[in-house]
C-alpha positions in Angstrom: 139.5 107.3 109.2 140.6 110.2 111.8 139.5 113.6 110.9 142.0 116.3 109.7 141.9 119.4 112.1 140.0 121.4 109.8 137.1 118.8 109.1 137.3 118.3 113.2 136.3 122.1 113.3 134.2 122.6 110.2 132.2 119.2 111.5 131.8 120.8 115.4 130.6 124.1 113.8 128.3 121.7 111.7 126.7 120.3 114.5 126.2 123.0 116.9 123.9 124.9 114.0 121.9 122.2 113.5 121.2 121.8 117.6 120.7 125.1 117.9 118.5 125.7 115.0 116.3 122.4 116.7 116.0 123.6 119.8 114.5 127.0 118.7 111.6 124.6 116.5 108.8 123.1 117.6 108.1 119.2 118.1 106.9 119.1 114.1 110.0 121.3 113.4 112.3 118.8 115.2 110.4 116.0 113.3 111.0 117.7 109.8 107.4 118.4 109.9 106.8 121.9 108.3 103.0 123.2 109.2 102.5 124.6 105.3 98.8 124.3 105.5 98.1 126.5 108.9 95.0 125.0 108.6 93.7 124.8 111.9 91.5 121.7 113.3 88.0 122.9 114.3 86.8 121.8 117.9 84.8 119.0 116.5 87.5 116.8 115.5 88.9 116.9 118.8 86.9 114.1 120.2 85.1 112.2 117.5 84.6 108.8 117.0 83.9 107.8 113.2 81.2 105.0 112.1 81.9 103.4 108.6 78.5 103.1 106.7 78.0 100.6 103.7 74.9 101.8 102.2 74.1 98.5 100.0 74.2 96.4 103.0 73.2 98.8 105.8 69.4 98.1 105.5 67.3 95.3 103.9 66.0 98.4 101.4 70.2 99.4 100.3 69.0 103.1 100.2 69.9 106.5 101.6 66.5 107.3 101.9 66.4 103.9 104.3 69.1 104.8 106.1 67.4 107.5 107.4 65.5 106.0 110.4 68.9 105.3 111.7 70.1 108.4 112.0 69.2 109.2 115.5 70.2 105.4 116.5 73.5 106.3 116.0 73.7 110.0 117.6 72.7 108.1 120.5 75.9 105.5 120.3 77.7 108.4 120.4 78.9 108.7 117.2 80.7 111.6 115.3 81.1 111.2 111.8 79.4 108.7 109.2 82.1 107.9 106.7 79.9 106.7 103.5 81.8 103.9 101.2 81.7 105.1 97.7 78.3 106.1 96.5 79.2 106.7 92.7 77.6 105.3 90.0 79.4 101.9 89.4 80.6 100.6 86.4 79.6 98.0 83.9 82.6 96.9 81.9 84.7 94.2 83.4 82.2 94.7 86.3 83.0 92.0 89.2 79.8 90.4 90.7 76.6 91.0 89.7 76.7 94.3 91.6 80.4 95.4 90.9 82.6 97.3 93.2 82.0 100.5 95.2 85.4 101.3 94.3 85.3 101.4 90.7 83.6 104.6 89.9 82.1 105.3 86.4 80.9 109.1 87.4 82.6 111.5 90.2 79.7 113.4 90.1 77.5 111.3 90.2 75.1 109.1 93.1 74.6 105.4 92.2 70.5 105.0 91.5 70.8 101.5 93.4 71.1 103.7 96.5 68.7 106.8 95.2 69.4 109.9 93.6 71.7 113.0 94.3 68.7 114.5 95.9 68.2 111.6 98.6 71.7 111.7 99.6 71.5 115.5 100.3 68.7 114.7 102.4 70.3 111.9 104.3 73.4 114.6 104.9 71.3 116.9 105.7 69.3 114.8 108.7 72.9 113.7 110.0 73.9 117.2 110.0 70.6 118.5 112.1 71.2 115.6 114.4 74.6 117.0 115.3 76.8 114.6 113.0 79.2 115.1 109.9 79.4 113.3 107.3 82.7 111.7 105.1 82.4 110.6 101.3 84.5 107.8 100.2 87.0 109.1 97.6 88.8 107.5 94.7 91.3 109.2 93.3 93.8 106.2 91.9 91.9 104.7 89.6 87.8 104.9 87.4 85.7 102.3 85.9 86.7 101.4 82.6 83.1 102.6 81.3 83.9 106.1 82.8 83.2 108.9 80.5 86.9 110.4 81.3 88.4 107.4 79.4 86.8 108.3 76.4 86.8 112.1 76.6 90.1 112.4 78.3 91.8 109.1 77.6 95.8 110.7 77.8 94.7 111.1 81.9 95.1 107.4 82.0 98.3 104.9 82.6 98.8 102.8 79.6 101.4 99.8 78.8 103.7 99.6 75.3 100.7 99.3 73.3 98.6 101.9 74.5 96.1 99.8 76.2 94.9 101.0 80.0 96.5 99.6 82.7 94.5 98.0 85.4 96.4 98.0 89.2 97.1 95.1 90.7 94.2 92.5 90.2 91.7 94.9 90.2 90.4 94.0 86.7 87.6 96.2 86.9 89.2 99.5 87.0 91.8 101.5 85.2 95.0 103.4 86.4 94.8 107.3 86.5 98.5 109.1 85.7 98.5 112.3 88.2 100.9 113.8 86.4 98.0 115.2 84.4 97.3 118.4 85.1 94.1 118.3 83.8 93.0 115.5 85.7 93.8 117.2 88.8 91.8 119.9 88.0 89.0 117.6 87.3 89.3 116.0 90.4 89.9 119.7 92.8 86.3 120.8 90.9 84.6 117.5 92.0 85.8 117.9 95.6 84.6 120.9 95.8 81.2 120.1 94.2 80.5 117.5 96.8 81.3 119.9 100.1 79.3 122.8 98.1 76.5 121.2 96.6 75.9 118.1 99.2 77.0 119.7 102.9 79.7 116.6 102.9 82.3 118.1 105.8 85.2 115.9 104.1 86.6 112.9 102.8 88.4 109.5 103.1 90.3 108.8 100.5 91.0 105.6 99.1 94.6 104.2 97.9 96.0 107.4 97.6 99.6 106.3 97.1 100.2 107.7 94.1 99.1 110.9 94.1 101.0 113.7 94.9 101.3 115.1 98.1 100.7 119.1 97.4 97.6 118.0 95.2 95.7 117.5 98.6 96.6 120.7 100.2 95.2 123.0 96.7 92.4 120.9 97.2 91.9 121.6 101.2 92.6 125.2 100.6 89.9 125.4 98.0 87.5 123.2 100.6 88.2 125.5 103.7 86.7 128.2 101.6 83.4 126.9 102.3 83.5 125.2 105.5 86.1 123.1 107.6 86.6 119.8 106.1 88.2 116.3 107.6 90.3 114.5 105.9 91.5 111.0 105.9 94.3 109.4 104.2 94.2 105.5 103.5 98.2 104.9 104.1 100.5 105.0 106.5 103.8 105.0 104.7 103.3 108.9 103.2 103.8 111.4 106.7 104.4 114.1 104.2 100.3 113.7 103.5 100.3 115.9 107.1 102.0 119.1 106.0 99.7 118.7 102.8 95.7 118.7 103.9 95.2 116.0 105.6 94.0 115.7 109.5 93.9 111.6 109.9 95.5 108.3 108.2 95.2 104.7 109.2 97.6 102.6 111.7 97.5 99.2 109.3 100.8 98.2 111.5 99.0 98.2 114.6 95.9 97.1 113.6 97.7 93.7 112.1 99.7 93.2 115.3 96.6 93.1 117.6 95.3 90.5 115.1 99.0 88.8 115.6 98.4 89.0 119.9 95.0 87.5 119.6 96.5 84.2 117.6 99.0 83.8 120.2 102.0 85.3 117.4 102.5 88.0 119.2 103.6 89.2 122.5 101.6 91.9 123.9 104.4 94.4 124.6 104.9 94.6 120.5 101.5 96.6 120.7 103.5 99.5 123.0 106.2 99.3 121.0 104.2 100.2 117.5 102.7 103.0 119.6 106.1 104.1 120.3 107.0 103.9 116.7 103.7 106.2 116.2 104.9 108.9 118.7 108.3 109.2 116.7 107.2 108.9 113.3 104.2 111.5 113.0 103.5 114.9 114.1 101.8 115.1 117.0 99.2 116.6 115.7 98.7 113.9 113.5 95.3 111.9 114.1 95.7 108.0 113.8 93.0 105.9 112.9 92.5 102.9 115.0 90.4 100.4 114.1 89.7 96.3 115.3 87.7 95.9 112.0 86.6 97.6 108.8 84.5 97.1 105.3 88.1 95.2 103.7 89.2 93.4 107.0 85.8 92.1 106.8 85.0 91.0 103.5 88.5 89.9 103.1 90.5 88.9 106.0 87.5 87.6 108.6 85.3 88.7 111.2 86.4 90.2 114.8 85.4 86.7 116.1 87.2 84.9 113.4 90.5 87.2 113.7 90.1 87.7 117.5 88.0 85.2 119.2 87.3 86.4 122.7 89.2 89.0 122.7 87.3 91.4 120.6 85.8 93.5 123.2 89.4 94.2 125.0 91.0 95.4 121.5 88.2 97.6 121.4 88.8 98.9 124.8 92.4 99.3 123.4 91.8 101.2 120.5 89.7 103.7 122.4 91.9 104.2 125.0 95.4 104.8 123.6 96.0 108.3 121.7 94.2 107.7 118.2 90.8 108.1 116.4 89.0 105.0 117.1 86.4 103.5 114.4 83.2 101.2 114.2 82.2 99.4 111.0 78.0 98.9 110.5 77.4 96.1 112.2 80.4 96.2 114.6 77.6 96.9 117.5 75.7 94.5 116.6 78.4 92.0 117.5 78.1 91.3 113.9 79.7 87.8 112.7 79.7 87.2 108.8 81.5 88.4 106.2 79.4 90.6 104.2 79.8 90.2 100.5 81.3 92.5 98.5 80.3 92.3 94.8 76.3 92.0 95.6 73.7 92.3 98.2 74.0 91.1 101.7 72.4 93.4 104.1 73.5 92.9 108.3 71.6 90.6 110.0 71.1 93.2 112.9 69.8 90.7 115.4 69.6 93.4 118.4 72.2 95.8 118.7 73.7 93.4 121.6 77.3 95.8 121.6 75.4 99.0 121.3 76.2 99.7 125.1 79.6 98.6 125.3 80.0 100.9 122.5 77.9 103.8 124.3 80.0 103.6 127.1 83.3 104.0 125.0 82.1 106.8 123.3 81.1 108.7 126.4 84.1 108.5 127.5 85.9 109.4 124.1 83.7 112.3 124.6 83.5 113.4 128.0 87.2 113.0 128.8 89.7 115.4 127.7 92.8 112.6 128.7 91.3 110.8 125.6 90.8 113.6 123.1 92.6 113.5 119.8 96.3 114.7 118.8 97.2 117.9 121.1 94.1 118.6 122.5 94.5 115.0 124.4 96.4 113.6 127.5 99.7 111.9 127.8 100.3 108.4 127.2 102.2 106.3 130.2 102.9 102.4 130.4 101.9 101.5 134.0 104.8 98.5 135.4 102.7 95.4 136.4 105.8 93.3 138.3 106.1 89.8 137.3 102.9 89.5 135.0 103.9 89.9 131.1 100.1 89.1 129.7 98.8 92.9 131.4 98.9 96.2 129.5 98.5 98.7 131.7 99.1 102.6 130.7 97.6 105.8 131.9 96.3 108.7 130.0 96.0 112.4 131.8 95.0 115.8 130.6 95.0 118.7 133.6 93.0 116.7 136.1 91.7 114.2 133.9 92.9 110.4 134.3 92.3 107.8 132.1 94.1 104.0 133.6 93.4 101.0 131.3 94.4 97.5 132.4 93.9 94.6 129.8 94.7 91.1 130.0 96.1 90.1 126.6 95.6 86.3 127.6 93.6 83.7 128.0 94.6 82.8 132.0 93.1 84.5 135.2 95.5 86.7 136.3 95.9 89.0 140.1 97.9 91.7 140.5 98.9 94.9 142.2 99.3 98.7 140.9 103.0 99.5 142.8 103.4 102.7 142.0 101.7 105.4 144.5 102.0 108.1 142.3 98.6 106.3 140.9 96.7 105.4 144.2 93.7 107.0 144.9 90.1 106.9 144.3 88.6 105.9 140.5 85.5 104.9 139.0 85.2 101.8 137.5 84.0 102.7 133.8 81.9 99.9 133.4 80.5 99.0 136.9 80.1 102.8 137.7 81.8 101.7 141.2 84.1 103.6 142.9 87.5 101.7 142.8 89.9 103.0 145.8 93.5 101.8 144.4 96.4 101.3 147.3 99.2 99.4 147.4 97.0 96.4 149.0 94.4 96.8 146.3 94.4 93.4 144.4 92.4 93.1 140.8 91.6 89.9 138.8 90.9 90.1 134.7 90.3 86.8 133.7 90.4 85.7 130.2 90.8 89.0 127.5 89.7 90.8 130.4 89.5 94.7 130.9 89.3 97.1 133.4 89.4 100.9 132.8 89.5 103.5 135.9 88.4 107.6 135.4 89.3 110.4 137.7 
């Protein structure tokens, strides 16, 4: 339908405000992103690398006081931040498994006695903290054991169908629905927040299946946090950006994580990997931290192991997930090239066997660490695709920050593969990350990656 002349005018005037109103805003104003919070990120988040801790099946014991002795075995893997699953008392009623659920938590306030007491835990944060890591609490806000004193004391906090009975989500039997539009259960849940930074030292939270929940909830609660000390936190979802303007630093990349699953089966072509990241860049701020991860306590339990998911190619999605803008994360075990799917209702420790990935892992950290190309959200490098003529199975991509260069190469395949690095705008001398030898790239230089293979080059 053709425009009248005065819609033709009204609809150019239209137009030019909005461009000129975006070209005055900044990339999260041009994204609809709105900075609300101004909470700024503290310098420790910049490069951290977070280890997710199961203390039932962490050590034969399944204590924090047991945990202890591993404290310093981790500080040297390089890690950041232990994220704790929950550590709540768990409840009885409808209880799955002889042990029951992390996730179903019959006191907020509370630390489960098969782990120790509220005193141990302190201790254990405390020892992490004087090593020079942080520490996350697993957080569940959807949803409380059925046997949890707020059903009783504060039972109109609670979903319930036509005939007032509680509603469980989904198949999780053991647990019951919270209904945020309760103002007095989010109260309830700001004051235990708080308790846990104040009382405990936690330095933040990830928090499970927050989907429901709303949005400016999180930001009360971060303001009320970043009165005593700057927190971290992490959303479980991808779907909610608005979580960003709201209190929260991190969320997880599910999308990405299932496609590298799909490239390992052979579903997949490789270049869908680049193009998710592309997704990434346009969807979220870029301040926005992405967790990246190759496994984690559901993927195992539920969906397999790295070998059974991966097969060989385990070690060269870790390589990825390091390397590509993102928060990368190691499950227990993960170093320990660990193979089974721990159990999620009762105990299983981790057959530790010799921590045979431990200096794979090392490495990657290090270089998390030591190089700024690799650092998280703004205070990291750009992120290139490197053109590999006539050879569809290599990623190849560079990452830079001032005079820092990252170049990965990865064979996505399971066939030898030779090739050349054309562009000369990259030649010149690297080291070889994981040889430690120095790597002069030309236009005659020829590398060979055989199966899942890997190479990463630092300037």
């Amino acid at each position: 339908m053709k425009k009248t002349g005065f819609f033709l005018i009204i609809s150019i005037l239209l137009a030019t405000s909005i461009a000129f109103t975006s070209c005055k805003g900044s990339a999260d104003t041009d994204r609809g992103y709105n900075n609300t919070s101004e909470i700024a990120k503290p310098a420790w988040m910049e490069d951290m690398v977070l280890y997710e801790l199961n203390v039932r099946q962490f050590t034969e014991e399944g204590t924090f006081a047991a945990i202890e002795d591993h404290v310093a075995r981790l500080k040297d893997l390089g890690v950041d931040i232990i994220w704790f699953m929950p550590i709540h008392p768990i409840g009885e009623v409808n209880r799955k498994g002889p042990l029951g659920s992390y996730y179903s938590v019959a006191d907020f306030k509370g630390a489960n006695p098969e782990f120790g007491t509220f005193e141990d835990f302190k201790s254990l944060v405390d020892t992490i903290h004087k090593a020079g890591m942080r520490v996350l609490m697993d957080w569940v806000p959807n949803h409380s054991s059925w046997d949890n004193p707020l059903a009783t004391e504060h039972p109109d906090w609670y979903k319930k169908d036509d005939n007032g009975v509680f509603i469980s989500p989904y198949d999780w039997t053991d647990v019951i629905q919270f209904d945020w539009s309760k103002q007095g259960l989010q109260d309830y849940m700001l004051e235990a927040l708080v308790f846990w930074v104040e009382e405990a030292g936690v330095d933040g939270y990830r928090v499970d299946h927050p989907h429901v929940t709303p949005a400016d909830f999180w930001l009360r609660a971060r303001t009320e946090m970043e009165k005593i000390k700057p927190v971290l936190m992490l959303a479980e979802n991808e779907d909610r950006v608005e979580f960003f303007e709201n209190g929260f630093d991190m969320n997880y990349s599910w999308e990405l994580h299932h496609l590298m699953n799909n490239v390992a089966q052979g579903k997949d072509r490789p270049r869908v990997l680049i193009d998710a990241l592309e997704r990434d860049f346009e969807t979220f701020p870029p301040d926005a931290y992405r967790l990246r991860f190759i496994t984690n306590h559901d993927e195992n339990s539920w969906a397999g192991t790295i070998e059974e998911r991966m097969g060989d190619a385990g070690r060269a999605f870790a390589v990825f997930m390091y390397t590509i803008p993102g928060t990368p994360l190691i499950y227990n075990g993960q170093e320990a090239g660990l193979n089974k799917r721990l159990k999620f209702f009762e105990r299983d420790p981790i057959d530790w066997g010799g921590y045979t990935l431990s200096g794979f892992y090392k490495v990657l950290n290090e270089l998390k660490s030591d190089n700024p190309a690799l650092h998280n959200g703004l205070a990291g490098g750009s992120f290139e695709t490197i053109s590999i003529a006539d050879n569809k199975s290599i990623l190849a991509y560079k990452r830079e920050k001032d005079k820092n260069t990252v170049l990965t190469f990865l064979n996505m395949g399971e066939e030898l593969v030779s090739f050349k690095v054309g562009n000369p705008l990259l030649h010149g001398k690297y080291n070889d990350l994981f040889t430690g030898d120095e790597v002069v790239l030309d236009e005659n230089t020829v590398f060979d990656l055989g199966e899942w293979g890997y190479l990463v080059l630092t300037k």
